[in-house]
C-alpha positions as CSV (number, residue, x, y, z in Angstrom):
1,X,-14.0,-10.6,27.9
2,X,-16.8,-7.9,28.5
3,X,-15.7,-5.3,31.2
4,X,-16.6,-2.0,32.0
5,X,-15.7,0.9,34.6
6,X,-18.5,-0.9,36.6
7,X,-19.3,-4.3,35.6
8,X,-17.1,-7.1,34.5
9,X,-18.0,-10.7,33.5
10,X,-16.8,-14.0,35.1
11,X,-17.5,-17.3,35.0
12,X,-20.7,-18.9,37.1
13,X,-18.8,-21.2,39.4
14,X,-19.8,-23.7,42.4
15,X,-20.1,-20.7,45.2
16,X,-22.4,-18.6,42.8
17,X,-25.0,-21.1,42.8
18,X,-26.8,-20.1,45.8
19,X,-27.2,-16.4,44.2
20,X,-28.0,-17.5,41.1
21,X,-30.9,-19.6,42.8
22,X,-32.1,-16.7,44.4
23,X,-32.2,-14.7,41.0
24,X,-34.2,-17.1,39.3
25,X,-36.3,-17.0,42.4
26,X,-37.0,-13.6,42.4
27,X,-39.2,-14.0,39.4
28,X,-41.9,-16.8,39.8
29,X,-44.0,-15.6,37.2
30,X,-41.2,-16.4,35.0
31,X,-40.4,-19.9,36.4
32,X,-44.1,-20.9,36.2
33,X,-44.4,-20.1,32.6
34,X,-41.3,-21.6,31.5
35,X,-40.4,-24.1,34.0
36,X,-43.8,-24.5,35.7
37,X,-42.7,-24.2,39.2
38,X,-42.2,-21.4,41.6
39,X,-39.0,-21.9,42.8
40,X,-35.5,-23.8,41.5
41,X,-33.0,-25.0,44.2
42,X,-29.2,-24.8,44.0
43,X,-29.1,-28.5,42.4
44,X,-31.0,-27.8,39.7
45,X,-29.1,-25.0,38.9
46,X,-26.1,-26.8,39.6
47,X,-27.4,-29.4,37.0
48,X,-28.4,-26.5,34.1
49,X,-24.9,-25.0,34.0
50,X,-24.0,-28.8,33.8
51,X,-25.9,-29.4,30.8
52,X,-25.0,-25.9,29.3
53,X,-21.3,-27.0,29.3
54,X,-22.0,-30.4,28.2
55,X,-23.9,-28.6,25.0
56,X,-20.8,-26.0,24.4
57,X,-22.2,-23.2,26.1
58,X,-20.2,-20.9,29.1
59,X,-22.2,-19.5,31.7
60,X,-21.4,-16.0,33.2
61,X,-22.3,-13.7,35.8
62,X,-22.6,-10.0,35.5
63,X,-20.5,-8.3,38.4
64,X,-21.0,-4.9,39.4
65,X,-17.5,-3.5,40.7
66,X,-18.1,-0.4,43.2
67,X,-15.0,1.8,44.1
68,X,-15.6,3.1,47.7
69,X,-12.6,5.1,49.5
70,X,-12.3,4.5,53.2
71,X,-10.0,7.0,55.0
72,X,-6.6,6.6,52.6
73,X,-7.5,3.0,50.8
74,X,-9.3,2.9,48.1
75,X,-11.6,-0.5,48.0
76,X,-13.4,-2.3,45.3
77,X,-16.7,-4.7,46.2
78,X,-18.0,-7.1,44.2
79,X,-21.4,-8.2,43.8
80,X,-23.1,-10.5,41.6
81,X,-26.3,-9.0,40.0
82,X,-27.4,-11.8,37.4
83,X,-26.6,-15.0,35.2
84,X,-26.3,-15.0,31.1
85,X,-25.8,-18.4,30.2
């Protein structure tokens, strides 16, 4: 699987749906061309990655992996930044 120092890719699961909502969100001028609607809901995203899988396909999300150092620890965040399918 694709990593890097600072992104690493992982499955789209059931609690990434609201994010992945808000990324296709983000762009209406995309989802009126191409889906001809401004906004998608968690369902129907729920219901793509459905069909994807039904099809043969995987669908991943890019994470972005930040080091931060807090006093002696050393922590690593997470966060989600968009979907491949």
């Amino acid at each position: 699987m694709f990593a890097s120092d600072n992104f690493y890719l992982e499955r789209a699961q059931q609690q990434d749906l609201q994010e992945i909502a808000a990324v296709y969100n983000s762009n209406p001028a995309f989802l009126i061309t191409h889906l001809g609607c401004r906004r998608i809901s968690e369902e129907w995203v729920a219901a793509e990655l459905a069909d994807m899988k039904e099809a043969g396909f995987d669908s991943y999300i890019i994470v972005e992996q930040i080091n931060m150092v807090w006093g002696d620890k050393q922590l690593v965040a997470t966060r989600m930044i968009k979907q491949l399918t």
